[in-house]
C-alpha positions as a Markdown table, in Angstrom:
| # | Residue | x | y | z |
|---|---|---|---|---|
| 1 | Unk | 0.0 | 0.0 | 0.0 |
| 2 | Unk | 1.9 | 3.1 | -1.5 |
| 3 | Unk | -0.5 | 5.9 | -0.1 |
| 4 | Unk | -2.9 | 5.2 | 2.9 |
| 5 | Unk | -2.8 | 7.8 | 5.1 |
| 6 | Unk | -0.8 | 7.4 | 8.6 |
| 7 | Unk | -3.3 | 6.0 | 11.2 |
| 8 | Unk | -2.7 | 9.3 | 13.7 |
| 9 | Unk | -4.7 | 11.2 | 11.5 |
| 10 | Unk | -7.9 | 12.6 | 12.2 |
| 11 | Unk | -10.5 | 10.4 | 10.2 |
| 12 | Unk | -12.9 | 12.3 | 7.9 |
| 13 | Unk | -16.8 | 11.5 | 8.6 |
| 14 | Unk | -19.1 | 12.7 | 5.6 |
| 15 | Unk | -17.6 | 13.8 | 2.3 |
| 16 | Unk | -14.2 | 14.0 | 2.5 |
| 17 | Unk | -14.5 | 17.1 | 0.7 |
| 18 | Unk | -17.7 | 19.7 | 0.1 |
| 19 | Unk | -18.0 | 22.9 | -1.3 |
| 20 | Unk | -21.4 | 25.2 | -1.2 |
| 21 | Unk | -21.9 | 27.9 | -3.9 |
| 22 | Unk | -18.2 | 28.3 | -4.3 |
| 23 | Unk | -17.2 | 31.5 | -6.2 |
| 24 | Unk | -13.6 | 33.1 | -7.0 |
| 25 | Unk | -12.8 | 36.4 | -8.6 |
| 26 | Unk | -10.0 | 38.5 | -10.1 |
| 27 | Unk | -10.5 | 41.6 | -10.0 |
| 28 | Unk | -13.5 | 41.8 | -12.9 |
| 29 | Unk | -13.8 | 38.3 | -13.6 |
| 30 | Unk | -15.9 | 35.7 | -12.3 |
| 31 | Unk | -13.7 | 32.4 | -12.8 |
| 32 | Unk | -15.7 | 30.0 | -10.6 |
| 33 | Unk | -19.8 | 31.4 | -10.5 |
| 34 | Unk | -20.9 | 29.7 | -7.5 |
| 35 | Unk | -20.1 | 26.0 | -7.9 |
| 36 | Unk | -21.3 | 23.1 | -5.2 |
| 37 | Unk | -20.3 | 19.6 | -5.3 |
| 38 | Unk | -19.2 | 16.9 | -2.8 |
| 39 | Unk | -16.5 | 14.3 | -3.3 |
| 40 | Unk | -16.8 | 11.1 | -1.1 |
| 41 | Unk | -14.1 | 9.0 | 0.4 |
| 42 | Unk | -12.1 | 6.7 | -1.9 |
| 43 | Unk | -13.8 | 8.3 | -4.8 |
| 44 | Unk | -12.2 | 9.2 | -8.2 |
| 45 | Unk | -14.0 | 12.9 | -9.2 |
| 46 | Unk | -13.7 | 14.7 | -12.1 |
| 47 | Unk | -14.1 | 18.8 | -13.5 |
| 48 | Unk | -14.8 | 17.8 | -17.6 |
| 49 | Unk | -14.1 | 21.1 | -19.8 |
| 50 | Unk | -12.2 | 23.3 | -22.0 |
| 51 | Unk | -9.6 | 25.9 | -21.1 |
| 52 | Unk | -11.3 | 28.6 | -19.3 |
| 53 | Unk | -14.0 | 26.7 | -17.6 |
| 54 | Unk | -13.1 | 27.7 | -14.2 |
| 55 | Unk | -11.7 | 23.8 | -13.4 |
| 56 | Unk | -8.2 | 25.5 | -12.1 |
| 57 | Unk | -9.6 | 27.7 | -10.4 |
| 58 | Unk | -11.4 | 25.4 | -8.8 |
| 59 | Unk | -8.6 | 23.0 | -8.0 |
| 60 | Unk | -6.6 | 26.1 | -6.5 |
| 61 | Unk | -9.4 | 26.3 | -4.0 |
| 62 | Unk | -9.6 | 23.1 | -3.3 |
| 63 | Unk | -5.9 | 22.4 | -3.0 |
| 64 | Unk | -6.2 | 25.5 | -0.3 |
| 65 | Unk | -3.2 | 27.5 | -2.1 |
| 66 | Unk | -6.2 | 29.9 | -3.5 |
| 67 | Unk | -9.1 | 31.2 | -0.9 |
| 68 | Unk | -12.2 | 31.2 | -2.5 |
| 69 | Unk | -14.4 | 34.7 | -2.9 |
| 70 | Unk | -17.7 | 33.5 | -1.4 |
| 71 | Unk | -18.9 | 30.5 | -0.2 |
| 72 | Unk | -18.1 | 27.5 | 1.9 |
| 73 | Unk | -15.3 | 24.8 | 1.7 |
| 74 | Unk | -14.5 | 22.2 | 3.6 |
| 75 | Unk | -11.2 | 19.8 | 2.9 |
| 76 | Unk | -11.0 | 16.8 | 5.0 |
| 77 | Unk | -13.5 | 18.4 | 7.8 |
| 78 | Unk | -11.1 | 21.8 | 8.3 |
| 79 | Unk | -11.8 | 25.2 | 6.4 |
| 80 | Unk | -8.6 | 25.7 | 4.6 |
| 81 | Unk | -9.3 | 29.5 | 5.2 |
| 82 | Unk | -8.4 | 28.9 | 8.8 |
| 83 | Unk | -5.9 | 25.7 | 8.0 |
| 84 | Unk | -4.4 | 25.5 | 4.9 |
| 85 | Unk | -1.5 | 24.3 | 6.2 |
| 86 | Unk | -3.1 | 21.1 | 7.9 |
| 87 | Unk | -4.6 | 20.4 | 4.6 |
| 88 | Unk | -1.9 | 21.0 | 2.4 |
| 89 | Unk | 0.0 | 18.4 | 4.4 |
| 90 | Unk | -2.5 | 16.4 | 4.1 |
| 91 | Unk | -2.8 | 16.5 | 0.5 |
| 92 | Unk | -0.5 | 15.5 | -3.2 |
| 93 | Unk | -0.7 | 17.5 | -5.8 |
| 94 | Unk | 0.1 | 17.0 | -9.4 |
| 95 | Unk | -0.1 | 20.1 | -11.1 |
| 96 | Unk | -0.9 | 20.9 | -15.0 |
| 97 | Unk | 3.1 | 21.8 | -15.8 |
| 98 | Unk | 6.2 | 19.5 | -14.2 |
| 99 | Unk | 8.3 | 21.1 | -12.1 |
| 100 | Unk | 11.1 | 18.9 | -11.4 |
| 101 | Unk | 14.5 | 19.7 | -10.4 |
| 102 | Unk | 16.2 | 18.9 | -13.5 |
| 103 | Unk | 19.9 | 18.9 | -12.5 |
| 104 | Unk | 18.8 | 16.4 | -9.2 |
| 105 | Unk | 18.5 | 13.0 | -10.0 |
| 106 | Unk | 14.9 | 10.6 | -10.2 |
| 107 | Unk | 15.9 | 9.9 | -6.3 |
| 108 | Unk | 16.6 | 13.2 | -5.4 |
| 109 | Unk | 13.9 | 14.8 | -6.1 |
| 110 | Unk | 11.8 | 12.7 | -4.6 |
| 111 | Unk | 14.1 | 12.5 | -1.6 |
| 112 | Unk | 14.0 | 16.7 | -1.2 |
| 113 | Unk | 10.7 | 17.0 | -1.4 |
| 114 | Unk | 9.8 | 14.3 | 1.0 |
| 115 | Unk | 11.8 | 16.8 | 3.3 |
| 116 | Unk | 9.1 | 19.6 | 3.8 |
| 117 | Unk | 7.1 | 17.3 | 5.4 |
| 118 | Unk | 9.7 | 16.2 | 8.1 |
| 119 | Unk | 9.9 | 12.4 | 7.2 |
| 120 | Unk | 12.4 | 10.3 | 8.4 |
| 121 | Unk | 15.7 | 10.1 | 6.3 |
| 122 | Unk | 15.4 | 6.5 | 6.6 |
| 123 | Unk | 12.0 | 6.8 | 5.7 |
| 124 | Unk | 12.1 | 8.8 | 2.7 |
| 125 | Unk | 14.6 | 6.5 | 1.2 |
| 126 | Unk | 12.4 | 3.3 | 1.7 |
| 127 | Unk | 9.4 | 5.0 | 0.8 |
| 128 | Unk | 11.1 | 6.4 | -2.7 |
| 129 | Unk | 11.9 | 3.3 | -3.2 |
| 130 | Unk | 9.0 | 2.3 | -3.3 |
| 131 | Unk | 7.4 | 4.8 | -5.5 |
| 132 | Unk | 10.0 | 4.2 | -7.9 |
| 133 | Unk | 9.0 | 0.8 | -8.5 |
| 134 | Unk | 5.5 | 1.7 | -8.6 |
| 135 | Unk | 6.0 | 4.1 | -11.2 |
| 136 | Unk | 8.4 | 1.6 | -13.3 |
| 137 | Unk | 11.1 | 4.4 | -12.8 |
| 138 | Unk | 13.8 | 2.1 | -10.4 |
| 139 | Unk | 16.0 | 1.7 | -13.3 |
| 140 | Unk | 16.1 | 5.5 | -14.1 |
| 141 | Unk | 16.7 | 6.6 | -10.2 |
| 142 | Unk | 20.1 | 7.5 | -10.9 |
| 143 | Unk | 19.6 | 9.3 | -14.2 |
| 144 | Unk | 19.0 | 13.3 | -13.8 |
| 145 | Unk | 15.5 | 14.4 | -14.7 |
| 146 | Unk | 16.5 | 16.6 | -17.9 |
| 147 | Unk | 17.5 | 12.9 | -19.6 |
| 148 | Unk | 13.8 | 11.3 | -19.0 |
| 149 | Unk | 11.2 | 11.2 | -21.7 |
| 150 | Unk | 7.7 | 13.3 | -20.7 |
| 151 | Unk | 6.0 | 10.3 | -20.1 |
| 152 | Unk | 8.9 | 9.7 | -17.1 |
| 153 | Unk | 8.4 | 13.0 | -15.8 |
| 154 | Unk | 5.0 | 12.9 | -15.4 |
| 155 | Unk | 4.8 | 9.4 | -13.6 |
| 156 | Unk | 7.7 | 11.0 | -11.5 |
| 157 | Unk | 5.9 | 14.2 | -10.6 |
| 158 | Unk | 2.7 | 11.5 | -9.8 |
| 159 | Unk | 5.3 | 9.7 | -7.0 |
| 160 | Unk | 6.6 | 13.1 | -5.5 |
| 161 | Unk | 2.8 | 13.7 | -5.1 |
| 162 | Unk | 2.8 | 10.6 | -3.1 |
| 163 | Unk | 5.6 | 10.8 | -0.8 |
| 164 | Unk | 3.6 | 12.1 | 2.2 |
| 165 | Unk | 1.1 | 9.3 | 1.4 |
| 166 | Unk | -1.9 | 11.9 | 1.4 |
| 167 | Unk | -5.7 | 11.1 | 1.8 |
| 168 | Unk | -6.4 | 13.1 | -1.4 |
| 169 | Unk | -4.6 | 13.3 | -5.0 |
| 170 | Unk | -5.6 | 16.0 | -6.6 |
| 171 | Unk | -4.0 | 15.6 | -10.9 |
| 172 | Unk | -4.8 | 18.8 | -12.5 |
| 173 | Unk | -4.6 | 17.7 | -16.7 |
| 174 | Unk | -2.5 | 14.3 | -15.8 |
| 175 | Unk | -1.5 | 13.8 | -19.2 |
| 176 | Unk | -1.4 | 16.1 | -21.4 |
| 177 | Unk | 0.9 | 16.0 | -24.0 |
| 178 | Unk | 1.8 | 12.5 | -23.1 |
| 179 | Unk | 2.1 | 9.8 | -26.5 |
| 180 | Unk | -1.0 | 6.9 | -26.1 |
| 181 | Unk | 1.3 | 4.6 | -24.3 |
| 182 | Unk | 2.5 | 7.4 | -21.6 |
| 183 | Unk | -0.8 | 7.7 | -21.3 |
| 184 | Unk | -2.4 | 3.9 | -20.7 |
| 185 | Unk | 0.4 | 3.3 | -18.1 |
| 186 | Unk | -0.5 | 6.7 | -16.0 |
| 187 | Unk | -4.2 | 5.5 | -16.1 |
| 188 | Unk | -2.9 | 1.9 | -15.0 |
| 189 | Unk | -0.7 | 3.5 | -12.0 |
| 190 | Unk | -4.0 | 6.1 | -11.1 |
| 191 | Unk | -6.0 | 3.1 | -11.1 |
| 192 | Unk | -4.1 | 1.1 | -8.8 |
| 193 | Unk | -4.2 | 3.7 | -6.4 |
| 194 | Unk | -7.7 | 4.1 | -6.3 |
| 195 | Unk | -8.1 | 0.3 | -5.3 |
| 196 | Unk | -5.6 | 1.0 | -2.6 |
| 197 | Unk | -8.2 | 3.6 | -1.2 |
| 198 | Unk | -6.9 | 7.2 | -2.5 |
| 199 | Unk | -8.9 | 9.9 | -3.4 |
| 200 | Unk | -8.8 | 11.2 | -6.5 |
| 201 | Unk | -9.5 | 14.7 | -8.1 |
| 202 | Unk | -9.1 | 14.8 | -11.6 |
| 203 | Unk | -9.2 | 17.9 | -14.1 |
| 204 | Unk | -8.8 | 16.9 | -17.6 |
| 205 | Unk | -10.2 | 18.0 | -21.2 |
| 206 | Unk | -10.2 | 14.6 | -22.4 |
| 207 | Unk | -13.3 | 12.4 | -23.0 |
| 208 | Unk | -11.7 | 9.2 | -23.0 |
| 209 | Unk | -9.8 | 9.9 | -19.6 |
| 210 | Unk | -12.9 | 11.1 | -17.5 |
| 211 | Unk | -14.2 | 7.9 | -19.0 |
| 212 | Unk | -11.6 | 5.9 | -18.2 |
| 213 | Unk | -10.8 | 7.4 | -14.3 |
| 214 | Unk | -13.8 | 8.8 | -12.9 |
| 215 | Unk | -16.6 | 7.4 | -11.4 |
| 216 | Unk | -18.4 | 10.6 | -11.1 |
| 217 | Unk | -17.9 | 14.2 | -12.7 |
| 218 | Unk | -19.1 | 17.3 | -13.2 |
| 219 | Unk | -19.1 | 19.5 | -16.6 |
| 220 | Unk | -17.8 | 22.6 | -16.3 |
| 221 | Unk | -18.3 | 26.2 | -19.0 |
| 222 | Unk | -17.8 | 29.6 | -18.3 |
| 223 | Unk | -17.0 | 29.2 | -14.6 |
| 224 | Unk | -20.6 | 27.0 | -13.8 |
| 225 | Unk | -21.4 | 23.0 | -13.8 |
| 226 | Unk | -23.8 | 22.5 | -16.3 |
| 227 | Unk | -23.8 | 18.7 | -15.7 |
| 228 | Unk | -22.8 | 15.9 | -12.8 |
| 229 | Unk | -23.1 | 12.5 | -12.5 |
| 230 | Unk | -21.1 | 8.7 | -13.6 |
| 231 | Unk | -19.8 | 9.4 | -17.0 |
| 232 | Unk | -22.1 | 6.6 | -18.2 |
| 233 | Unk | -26.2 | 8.2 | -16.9 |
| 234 | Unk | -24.7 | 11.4 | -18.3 |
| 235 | Unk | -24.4 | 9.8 | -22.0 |
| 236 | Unk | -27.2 | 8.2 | -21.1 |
| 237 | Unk | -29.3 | 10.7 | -20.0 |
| 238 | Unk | -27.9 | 13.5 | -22.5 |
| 239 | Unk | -27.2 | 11.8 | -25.9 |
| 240 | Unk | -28.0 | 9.0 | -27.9 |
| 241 | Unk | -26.4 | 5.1 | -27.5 |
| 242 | Unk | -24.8 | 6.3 | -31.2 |
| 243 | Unk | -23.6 | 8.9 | -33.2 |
| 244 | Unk | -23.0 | 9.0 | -37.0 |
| 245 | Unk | -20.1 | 11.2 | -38.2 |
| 246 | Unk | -20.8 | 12.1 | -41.8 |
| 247 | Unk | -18.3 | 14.2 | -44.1 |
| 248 | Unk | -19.7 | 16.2 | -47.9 |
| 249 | Unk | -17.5 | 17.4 | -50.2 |
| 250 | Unk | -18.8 | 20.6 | -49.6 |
| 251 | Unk | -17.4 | 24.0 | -48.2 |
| 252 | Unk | -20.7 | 24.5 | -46.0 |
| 253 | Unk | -22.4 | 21.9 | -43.9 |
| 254 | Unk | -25.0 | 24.0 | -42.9 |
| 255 | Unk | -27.0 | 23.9 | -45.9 |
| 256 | Unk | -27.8 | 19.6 | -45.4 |
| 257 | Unk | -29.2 | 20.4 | -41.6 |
| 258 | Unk | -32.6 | 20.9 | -43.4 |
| 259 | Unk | -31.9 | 17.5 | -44.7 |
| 260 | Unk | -30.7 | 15.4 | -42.4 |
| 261 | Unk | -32.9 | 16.2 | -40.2 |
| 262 | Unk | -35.5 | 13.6 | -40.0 |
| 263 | Unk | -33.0 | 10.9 | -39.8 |
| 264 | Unk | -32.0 | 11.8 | -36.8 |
| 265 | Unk | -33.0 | 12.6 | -32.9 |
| 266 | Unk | -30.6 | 15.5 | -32.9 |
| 267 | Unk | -28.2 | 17.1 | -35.6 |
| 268 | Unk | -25.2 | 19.3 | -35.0 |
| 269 | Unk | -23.4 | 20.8 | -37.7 |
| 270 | Unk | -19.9 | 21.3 | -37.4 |
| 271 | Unk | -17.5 | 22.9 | -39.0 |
| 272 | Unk | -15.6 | 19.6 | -41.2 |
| 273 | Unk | -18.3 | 17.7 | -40.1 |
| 274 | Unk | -22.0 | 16.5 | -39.2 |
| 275 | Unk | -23.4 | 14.3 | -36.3 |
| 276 | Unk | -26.4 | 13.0 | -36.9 |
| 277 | Unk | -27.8 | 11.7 | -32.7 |
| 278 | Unk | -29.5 | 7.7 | -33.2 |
| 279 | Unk | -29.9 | 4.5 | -31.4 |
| 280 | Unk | -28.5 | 2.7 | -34.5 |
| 281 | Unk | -26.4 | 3.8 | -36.4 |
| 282 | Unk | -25.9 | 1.1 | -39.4 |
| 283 | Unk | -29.5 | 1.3 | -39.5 |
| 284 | Unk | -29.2 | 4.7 | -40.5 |
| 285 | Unk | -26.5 | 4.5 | -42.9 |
| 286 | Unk | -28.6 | 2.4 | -44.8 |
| 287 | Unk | -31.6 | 4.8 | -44.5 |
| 288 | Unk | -29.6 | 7.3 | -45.9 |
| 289 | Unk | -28.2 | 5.7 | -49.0 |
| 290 | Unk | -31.6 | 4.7 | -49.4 |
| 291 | Unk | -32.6 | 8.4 | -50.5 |
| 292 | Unk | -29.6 | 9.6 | -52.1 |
| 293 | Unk | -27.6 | 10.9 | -49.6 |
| 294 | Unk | -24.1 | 9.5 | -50.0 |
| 295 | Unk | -21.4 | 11.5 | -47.9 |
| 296 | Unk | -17.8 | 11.1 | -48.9 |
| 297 | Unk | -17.0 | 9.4 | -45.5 |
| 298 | Unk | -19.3 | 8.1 | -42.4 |
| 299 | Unk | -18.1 | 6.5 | -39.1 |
| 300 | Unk | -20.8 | 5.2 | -36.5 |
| 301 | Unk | -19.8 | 5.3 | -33.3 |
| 302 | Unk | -20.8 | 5.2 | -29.4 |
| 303 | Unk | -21.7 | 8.5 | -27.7 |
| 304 | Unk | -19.6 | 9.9 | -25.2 |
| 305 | Unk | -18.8 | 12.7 | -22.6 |
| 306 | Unk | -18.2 | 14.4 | -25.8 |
| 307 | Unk | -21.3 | 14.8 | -27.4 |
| 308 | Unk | -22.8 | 15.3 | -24.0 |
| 309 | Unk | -20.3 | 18.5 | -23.7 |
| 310 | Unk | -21.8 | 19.7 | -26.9 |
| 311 | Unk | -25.5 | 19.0 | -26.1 |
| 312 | Unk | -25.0 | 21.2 | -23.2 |
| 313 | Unk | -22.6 | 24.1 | -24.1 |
| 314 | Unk | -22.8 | 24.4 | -27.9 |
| 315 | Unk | -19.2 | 23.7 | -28.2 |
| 316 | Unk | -16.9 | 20.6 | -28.6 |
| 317 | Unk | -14.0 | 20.0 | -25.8 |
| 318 | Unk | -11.0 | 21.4 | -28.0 |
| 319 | Unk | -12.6 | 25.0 | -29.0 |
């Protein structure tokens, strides 16, 4: 067990963490417009959205580095207004950009940092260890950080996160950047700790990741949450079980919504593209063909959080 939190600690009753019409300004602008959620023990939570939809904001707040404008938090049963400290030791963070100590070695790093929060020397080197092996870095301990590949970094900033073995990890945009592969294997590690008992809050822009990670977010535009649930009743409840992706050899897709229409539940036009919302897609391929309508490439395909982005907001994920 890599990260359970030291038995002195005072145990969390109720959500481990719960915020009530949460709001954060600068100066003129509203980043965060009076957000509540909860996030339970053991859970894996997620903030779905584009850049600019308040989600780091939010995590600021809820990492207690950022006091919020209005409304109530509570992190672990303390109100990081009046101990942000407590928290913060309480907590790892794994923030959107590394910031490793490039000329330090794998070890190092993990070593010095495991130093702010007064751990045992003999301690820190058993317990980097450890997260070495858990991050499939041992071999590389030895190397400085400038020689590792982005998908290294990352899994390295993930084990400095862990090496005060805190009660809530807190990844803001875990892999961006990162090749497919990088990518599986963080998932893999993030998953492992969640059956070890960690808390997990997770800020991404990916579909597949929130997907993949959490088992229940919220949607996030323009500072609000628009949507919150499991990944899977939010399809479920704001999309179709498939989508059809149809291409024209045209300059303007606007001009088939007329047409496309009654072949669908729901059809949004995009820019190199339309998606026309159904329960079966083949079955509408067919019906298609079957009047003429023969689009220079179609793809059928299972909804996702996606398509439930752009029911809600108008816009897809990467606008």
């Amino acid at each position: 067990m890599l990260a359970v939190a030291p038995q002195e600690r005072a145990v969390t009753t109720g959500p481990i963490l719960e915020a009530r019409d949460l709001v954060k300004r600068f100066g003129d602008l509203t980043a965060v417009k009076g957000v509540s959620f909860a996030v339970e023990k053991g859970e894996s939570f997620g903030f779905l959205g584009p850049n600019g939809a308040g989600k780091t904001s939010t995590l600021r707040m809820i990492s207690a580095v950022s006091e919020p404008t209005s409304g109530s938090l509570t992190i672990l049963g303390l109100d990081p207004r009046r101990d942000g400290p407590q928290i913060r030791g309480r907590l790892g963070v794994v923030p959107q950009e590394d910031t490793l100590e490039l000329e330090l070695t794998v070890r190092q790093n993990l070593e010095m940092f495991g130093r702010y929060f007064d751990i045992a020397r003999d301690v820190l080197r058993e317990r980097a260890s450890e997260l070495l092996e858990f991050t499939q870095l041992s071999e590389r301990a030895n190397d400085k950080v400038d020689d590792l590949s982005g998908g290294m970094k990352r899994r390295l900033t993930i084990a400095r996160a862990l090496m005060n073995q805190p009660e809530i990890l807190i990844l803001d945009e875990p892999t961006t950047g990162l090749d497919p592969q990088a990518r599986h294997l963080v998932w893999e590690r993030l998953y492992r700790l969640k059956r070890e008992g960690v808390t997990q809050i997770i800020t991404t822009h990916y579909m597949d990741e929130a997907e993949q990670l959490c088992d229940r977010l919220v949607v996030m535009d323009h500072g609000t949450i628009v949507a919150e649930g499991p990944p899977s009743e939010l399809i479920a409840r704001h999309s179709t079980r498939e989508v059809v992706e149809l291409r024209f050899d045209t300059d303007s897709h606007e001009e088939l919504h007329e047409r496309l229409s009654p072949f669908a539940q729901r059809v949004e036009v995009l820019p190199d593209r339309i998606l026309l919302y159904v329960n079966e897609g083949d079955d509408t391929l067919r019906e298609l063909h079957a009047v003429g309508v023969m689009p220079t490439s179609a793809l059928v395909r299972r909804s996702s959080l996606e398509d439930v982005f752009l029911r809600l907001t108008g816009r897809t994920l990467v606008d």
